[in-house]
N, C-alpha and C positions, 0 to 999 in steps of 0.2 A: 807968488811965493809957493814953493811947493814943501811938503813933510818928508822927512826922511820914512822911508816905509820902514826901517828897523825900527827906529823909534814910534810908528803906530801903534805895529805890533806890540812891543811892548804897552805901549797903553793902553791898548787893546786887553794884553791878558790881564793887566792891575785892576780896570776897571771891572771888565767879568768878573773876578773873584770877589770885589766889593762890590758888585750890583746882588751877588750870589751870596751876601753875608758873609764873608769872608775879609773884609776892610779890615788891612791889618793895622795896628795901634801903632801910633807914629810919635805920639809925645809922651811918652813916657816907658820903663821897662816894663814890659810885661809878667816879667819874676816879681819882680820887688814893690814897685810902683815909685819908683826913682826918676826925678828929671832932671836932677845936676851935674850927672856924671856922662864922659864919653859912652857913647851908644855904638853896636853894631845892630847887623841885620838880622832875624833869625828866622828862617821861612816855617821850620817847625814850631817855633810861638806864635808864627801869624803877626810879628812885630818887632820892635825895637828890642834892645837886652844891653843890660852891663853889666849884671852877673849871669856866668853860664856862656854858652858857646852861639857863636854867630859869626858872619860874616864882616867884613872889615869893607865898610862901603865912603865913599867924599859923602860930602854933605849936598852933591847935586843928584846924586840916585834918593838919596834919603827924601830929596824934596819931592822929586819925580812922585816917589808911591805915596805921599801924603799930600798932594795935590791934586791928584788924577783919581784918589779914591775918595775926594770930598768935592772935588770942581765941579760946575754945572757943563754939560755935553759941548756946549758950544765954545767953553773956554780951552777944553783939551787939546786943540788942533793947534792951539798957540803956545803951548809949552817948547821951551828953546833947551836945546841941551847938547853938552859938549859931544863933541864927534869922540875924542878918546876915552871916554869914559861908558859907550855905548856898549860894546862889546859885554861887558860886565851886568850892565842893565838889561841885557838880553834875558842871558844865562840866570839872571834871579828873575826876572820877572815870570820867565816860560816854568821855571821851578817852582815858582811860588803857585802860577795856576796849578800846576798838575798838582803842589798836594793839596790843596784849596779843595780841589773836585776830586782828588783821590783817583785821577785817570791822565791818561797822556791824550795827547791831541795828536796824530800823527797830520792832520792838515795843515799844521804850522809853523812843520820841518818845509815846506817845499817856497814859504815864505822866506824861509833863511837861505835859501839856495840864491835867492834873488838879487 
């Protein structure tokens, strides 16, 4: 079996930011403290939201970042996820690190080229 290298990448920066204390909150909204209601993504809360503004993510990005920011190292490389939905998991996850750290990684552009 091999890993798709976009999807490392991405687990890659999820994990960084919650190894760096930055584990963003996945079960509940970060505004309000609401769990019953539809959730989007919000990289400026560092979490979920359903009041307030966020991104509009499936429920398989959502698992992605709350599983990779709580699973043990060895469970990550088995995480399965759709090919069409990656694209999207890119672009938040490389977002979510740079505000996490409040820097860009320009090392991580020549991974996307790949």
């Amino acid at each position: 079996d091999t890993v798709d290298i976009h999807l490392l990448t991405s687990v890659f920066e999820i994990r960084t930011a919650a190894l760096s204390g930055f584990a963003p909150v996945m079960d509940e909204c970060v505004i309000c403290g609401s769990t019953g209601k539809p959730m989007k993504f919000s990289i400026e809360h560092s979490g979920t939201v359903c009041c307030g503004a966020g991104t509009e993510v499936d429920e398989n990005i959502m698992n992605v970042f709350a599983t990779v920011s709580e699973c043990e190292m060895k469970d990550m490389f088995s995480i399965s996820f759709p090919q069409e939905s990656l694209g999207k998991l890119n672009q938040l996850s490389r977002r979510y690190l740079e505000n996490a750290m409040d820097r860009q990684f320009s090392t991580l552009d020549d991974i996307k080229k790949i």
